[in-house]
C-alpha positions as CSV (number, residue, x, y, z in Angstrom):
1,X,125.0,94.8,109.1
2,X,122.5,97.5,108.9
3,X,121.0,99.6,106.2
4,X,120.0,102.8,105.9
5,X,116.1,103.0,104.7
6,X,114.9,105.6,102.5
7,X,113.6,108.3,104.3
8,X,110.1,109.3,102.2
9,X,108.7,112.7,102.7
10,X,105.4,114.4,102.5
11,X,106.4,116.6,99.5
12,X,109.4,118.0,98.0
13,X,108.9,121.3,100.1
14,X,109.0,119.1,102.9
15,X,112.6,117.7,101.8
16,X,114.0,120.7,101.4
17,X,113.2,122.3,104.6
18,X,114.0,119.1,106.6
19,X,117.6,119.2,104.5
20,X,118.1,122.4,105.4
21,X,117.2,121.7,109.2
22,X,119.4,118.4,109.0
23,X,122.2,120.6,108.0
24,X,121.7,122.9,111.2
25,X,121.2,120.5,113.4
26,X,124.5,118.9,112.0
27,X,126.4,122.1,112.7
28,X,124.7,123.2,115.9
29,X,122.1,125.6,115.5
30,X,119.5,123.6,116.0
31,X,118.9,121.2,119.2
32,X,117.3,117.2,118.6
33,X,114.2,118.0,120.4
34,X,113.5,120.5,116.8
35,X,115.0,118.1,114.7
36,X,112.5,115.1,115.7
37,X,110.1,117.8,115.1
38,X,111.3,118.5,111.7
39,X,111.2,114.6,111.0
40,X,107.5,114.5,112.1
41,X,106.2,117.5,110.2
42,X,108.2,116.6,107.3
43,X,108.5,112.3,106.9
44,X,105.9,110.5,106.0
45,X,104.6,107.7,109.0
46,X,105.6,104.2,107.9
47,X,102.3,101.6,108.7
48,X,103.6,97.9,110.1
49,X,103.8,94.9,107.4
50,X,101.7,92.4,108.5
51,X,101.7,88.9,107.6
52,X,98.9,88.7,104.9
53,X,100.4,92.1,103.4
54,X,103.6,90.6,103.0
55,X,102.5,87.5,101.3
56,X,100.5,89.4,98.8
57,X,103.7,91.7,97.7
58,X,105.7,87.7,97.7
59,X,103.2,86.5,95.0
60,X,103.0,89.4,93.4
61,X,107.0,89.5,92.8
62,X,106.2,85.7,91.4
C-alpha cells in the first residue's frame, strides 16, 4: 500500500496556478509535457534523507 505525499509548493500563488493547470490537464486542455512543467515551476524540490539526517529527526522525536 502506497500513500500519497504532500505535494509542498513554492508559494500559495504557485498552488493555485498548478491547481488550476491540474484541472486542465485533467480535462484535456493541457498535454503532460506542460503539466511536468507546471510541477517544476510550481513544487518545491525534495533533497534525499540521508542516514545521519534521519537519525537526528529519531532522537529528536525521543
Amino acid at each position: 500500500m502506497t500513500t500519497k505525499a504532500k505535494k509542498k509548493f513554492r508559494s500559495t500563488i504557485a498552488e493555485a496556478a498548478h491547481e488550476i493547470a491540474s484541472g486542465l490537464h485533467r480535462i484535456g486542455l493541457i498535454n503532460a509535457k506542460t503539466m511536468r512543467e507546471f510541477d517544476a515551476a510550481c513544487l518545491t524540490t525534495i533533497e534525499p534523507l540521508t542516514v545521519s539526517k534521519s537519525s537526528r529527526c529519531a532522537s529528536a522525536k525521543a
